[in-house]
N, C-alpha and C positions, 0 to 999 in steps of 0.2 A: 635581707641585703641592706648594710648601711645607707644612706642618704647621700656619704661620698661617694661612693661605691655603684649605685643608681646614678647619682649625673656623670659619674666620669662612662660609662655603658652609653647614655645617650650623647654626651659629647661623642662617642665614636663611633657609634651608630648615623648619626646626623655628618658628621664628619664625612661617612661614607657611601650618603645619599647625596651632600653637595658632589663630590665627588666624579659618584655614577652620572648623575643629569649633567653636570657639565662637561664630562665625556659625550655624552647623547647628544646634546646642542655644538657640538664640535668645536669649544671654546677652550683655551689655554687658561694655566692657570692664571696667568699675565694679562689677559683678555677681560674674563672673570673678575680680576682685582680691582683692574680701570673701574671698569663699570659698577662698581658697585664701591667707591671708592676707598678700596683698601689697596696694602700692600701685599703682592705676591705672598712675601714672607707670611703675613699673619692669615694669608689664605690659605697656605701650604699646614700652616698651623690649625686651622678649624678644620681641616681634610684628615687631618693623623689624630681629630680629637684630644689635642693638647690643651683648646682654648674654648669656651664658652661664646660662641656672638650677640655681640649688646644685640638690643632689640633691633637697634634700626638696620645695622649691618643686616641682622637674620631676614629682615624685610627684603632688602637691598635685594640680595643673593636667593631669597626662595622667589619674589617675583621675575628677574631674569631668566631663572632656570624653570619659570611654571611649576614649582613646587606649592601644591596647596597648605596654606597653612595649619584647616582644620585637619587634614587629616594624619600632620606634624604633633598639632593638638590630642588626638584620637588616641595615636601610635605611644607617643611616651611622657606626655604630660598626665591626661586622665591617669590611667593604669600609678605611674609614679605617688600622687595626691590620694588615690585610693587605700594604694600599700600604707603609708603614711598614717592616713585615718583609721584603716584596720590596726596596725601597730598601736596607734593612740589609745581603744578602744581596749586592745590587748592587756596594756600597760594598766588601764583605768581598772581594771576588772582585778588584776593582780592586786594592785595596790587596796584595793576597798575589801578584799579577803583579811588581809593582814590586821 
């Protein structure tokens, strides 16, 4: 899987974990936004995985909804950096044949 193609999966995978906990915690997406001070809009936009959240929005929004970070970490960062380095390893192996 490309490297595009892996983050836009976790953009909307995470998209649709914000999503679910803020359904669970009974909070609107307008509610959500306050708090964590974004706009609706670009909240509506990290929920459909259009959008990437800087760092500190991602804080913002997983601390509200008690999303634990590491296991945000665990789920598609590890896994992601692995693929990455097996590929590298891949590529390195190829090329030193030739």
């Amino acid at each position: 899987m490309s490297n595009n193609t892996e983050e836009r999966k976790i953009q909307a995978e995470f998209g649709e974990l914000i999503k679910t906990k803020r359904k669970q915690k009974q909070l609107t997406q307008e509610e959500l936004s306050e708090i964590a001070g974004i706009t609706d809009v670009y909240l509506r936009d990290l929920e459909h995985g259009n959008y990437t959240a800087t760092w500190v929005i991602c804080l913002k929004i997983c601390t509200v909804l008690d999303i634990d970070l590491s296991d945000i970490r665990k789920k598609y960062i590890i896994p992601e950096i692995n693929e990455t380095r097996k590929n590298m390893k891949k590529r390195r192996s190829n090329t030193a044949h030739c």
